[in-house]
N, C-alpha and C positions, 0 to 999 in steps of 0.2 A: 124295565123299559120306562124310560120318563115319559111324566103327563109336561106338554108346554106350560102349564098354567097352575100357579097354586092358590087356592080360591083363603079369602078372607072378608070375615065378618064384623059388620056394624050393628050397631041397635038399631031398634027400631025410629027412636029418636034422631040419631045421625040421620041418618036419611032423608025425614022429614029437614030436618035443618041445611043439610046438604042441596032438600031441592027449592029453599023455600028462598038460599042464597042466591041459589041461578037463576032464579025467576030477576032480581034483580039487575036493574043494565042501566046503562045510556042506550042510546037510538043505532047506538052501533054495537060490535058486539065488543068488550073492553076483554084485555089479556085474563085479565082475574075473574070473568065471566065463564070464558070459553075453558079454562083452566078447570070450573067449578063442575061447568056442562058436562064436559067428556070424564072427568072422573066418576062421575055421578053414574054415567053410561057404565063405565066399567064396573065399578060396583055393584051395579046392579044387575051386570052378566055373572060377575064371581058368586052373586048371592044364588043366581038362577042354576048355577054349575053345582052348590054343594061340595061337599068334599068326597073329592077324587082319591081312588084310591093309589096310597102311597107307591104300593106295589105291584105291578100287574105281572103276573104269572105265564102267562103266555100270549102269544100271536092272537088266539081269537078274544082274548080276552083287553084286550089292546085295541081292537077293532068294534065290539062291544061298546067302549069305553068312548070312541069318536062317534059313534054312533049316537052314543045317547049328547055329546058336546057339542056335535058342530052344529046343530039347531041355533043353540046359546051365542054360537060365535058369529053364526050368520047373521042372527039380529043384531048380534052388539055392532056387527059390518054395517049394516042396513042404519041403525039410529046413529052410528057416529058419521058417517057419508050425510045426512041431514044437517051436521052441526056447521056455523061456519066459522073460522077462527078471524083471530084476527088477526090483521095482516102482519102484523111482524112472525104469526105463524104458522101462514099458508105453508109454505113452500115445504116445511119439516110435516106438517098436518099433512100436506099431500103424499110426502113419504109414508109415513106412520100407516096410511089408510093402503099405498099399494104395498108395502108389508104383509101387512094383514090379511088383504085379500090374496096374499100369498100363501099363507100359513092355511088361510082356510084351503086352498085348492090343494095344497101339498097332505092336510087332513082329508081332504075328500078321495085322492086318489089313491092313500094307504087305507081305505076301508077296507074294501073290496077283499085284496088277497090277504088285511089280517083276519077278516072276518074268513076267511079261506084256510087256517091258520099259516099261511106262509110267515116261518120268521125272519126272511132275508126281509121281506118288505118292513118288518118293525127297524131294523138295522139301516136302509136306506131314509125311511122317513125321518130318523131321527139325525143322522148324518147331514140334509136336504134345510129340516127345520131349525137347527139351531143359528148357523149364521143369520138365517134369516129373524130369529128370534131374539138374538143378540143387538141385531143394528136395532131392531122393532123400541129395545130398551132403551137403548142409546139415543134414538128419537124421542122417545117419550120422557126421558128424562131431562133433555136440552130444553124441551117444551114447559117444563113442570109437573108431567100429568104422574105425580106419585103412584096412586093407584092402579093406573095402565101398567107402571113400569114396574109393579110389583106383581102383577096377573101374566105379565109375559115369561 
């Protein structure tokens, strides 16, 4: 059964440089700002996720699995809904974000019955999540946001 997300890591250095870039700006928020912002975001959810395992064996193991992520995903929801883009990338930024809070609710409600072990429900979440995961890329990539679009 697939995990949505495949996590990847930076030094410790990165990071720091990563957040010491987005501290800088003009008085608005500049493309290459918001750009830096939101990956920064993501990355720091993939670092919070750890590695996922490749393989998940069954239904309750699967539900285990979102259990211990959707925390991770709910904040990365939470700090990127804070960010503001700019304007040439609202309108894809407002996609991107009800995606996501799509992905989380379609994680939220395959808990339950994998944690149940029901395997139809790994079968429909996974059927439910992918387009939706697909466009999630597709947005993030129009955007720039490498990092996001490598974590979806």
């Amino acid at each position: 059964m697939p995990v949505t997300r495949s996590p990847r890591r930076l030094s410790a250095a990165a990071v720091v440089i990563a957040a010491s870039l987005a501290a800088c700006g003009s008085s608005g928020p500049s493309e290459s700002h918001f750009e830096r912002t939101v990956n920064l975001i993501c990355l720091q959810a993939d670092e919070s996720l750890g590695v996922s395992p490749t393989q998940i064996k069954s239904a309750r193991s699967f539900g285990e699995e979102i259990s211990r992520t959707l925390p991770i995903y709910a904040r990365e929801l939470r700090q990127l809904r804070a960010v503001k883009p700019a304007s040439s990338n609202a309108g894809n930024y407002a996609t991107m974000l009800r995606l996501l809070a799509r992905e989380n609710v379609l994680l939220r409600n395959a808990r339950a019955p994998l944690l149940a072990g029901k395997l139809g429900a790994a079968k429909r979440f996974t059927t439910a999540v992918e387009p939706v995961a697909l466009k999630a890329y597709e947005v993030e990539t129009k955007m720039g946001l490498q990092v996001c679009a490598k974590s979806t």
